[in-house]
C-alpha positions in Angstrom: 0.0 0.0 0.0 1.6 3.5 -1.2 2.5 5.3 2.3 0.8 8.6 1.9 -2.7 6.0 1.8 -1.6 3.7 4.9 -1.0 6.9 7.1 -4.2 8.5 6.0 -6.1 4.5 6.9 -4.6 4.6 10.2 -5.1 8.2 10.9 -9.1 7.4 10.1 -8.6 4.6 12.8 -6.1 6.2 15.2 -6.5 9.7 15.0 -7.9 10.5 18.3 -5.2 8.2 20.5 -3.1 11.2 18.9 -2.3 14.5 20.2 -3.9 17.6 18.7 -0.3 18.4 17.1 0.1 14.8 16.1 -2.9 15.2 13.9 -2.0 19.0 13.0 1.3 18.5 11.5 0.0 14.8 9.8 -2.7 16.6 8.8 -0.3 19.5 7.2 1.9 16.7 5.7 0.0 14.2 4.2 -3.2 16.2 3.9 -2.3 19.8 2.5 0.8 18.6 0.8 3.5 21.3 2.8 6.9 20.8 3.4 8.8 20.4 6.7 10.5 23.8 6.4 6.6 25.1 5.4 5.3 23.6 8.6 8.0 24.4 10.5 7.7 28.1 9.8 4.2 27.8 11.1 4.3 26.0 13.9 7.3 28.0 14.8 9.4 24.8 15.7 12.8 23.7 13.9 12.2 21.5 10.7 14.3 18.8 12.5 11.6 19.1 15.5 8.5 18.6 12.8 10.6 15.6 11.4 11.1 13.8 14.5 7.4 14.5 15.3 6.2 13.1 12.1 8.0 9.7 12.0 7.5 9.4 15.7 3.9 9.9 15.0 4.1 7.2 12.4 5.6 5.0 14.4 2.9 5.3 16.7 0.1 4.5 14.6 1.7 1.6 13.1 2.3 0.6 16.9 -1.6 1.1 17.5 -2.4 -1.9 14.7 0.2 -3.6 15.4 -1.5 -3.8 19.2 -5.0 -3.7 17.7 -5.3 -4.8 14.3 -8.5 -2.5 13.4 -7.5 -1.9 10.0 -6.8 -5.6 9.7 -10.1 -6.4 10.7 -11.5 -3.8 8.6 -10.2 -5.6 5.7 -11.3 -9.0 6.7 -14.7 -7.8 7.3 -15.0 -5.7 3.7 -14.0 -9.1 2.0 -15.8 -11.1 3.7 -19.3 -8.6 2.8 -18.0 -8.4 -0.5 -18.2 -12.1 -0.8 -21.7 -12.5 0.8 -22.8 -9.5 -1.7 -21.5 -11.7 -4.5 -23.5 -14.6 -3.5 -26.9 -13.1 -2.6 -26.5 -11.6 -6.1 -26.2 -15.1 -7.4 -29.5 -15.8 -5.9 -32.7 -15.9 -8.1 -35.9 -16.2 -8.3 -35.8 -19.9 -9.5 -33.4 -20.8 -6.5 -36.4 -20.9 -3.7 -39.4 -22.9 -3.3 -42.3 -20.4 -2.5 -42.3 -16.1 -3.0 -41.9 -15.6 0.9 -38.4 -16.9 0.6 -37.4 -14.9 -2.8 -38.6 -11.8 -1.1 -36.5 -12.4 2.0 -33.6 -12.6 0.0 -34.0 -10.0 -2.0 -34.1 -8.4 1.4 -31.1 -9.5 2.5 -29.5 -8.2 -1.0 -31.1 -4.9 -0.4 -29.3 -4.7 3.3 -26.0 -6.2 2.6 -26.0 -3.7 -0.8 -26.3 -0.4 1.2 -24.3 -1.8 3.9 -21.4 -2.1 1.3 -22.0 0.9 -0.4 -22.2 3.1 2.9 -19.1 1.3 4.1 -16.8 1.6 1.1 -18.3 3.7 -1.5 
């Protein structure tokens, strides 16, 4: 995964185990795209002292799913939707016995659809 995308995932996850300028200068960084010297100059701090912020601030959210694994499990989860997604949308009519059990399914589609969509776009 390209870096600038794992430290925004794990931001999303982790962000508020993180101090206010944690987030500010990741934010800064990875967000609005600004150099160390840039965000040094307005946070008024050295641009060594925003570099040893920022890895050490990456360190510690890789720490956090390392010890946690929420991303991880984010993952596992969205596959294992996408899979049952796949398979209600197998489903068809001619696949059930009597209408009360189509319509159930198509139910089930409906939910595990807008589930997925509101979950990953």
């Amino acid at each position: 995964m390209e870096k600038l995308a794992k430290i925004a995932l794990l931001a999303d996850f982790y962000g508020p185990l993180l101090t206010e300028k944690q987030r500010t200068i990741l934010d800064l960084y990875y967000q609005q795209d600004l150099s160390l010297a840039e965000i040094a100059g307005l946070e008024r701090i050295s641009r060594q002292g925003i570099h040893d912020l920022l890895k050490r601030t990456e360190r510690n959210l890789t720490e956090y799913e390392k010890k946690l694994g929420l991303v991880q499990r984010f993952w596992a989860e969205r596959d294992k939707l996408a899979e049952g997604k796949a398979l209600a949308q197998d489903l068809g009519k001619q696949d059930f016995t009597n209408e009360s059990a189509w319509e159930r399914c198509r139910q089930l589609r409906e939910i595990i659809s807008e589930v997925y969509a509101g979950l990953f776009g």
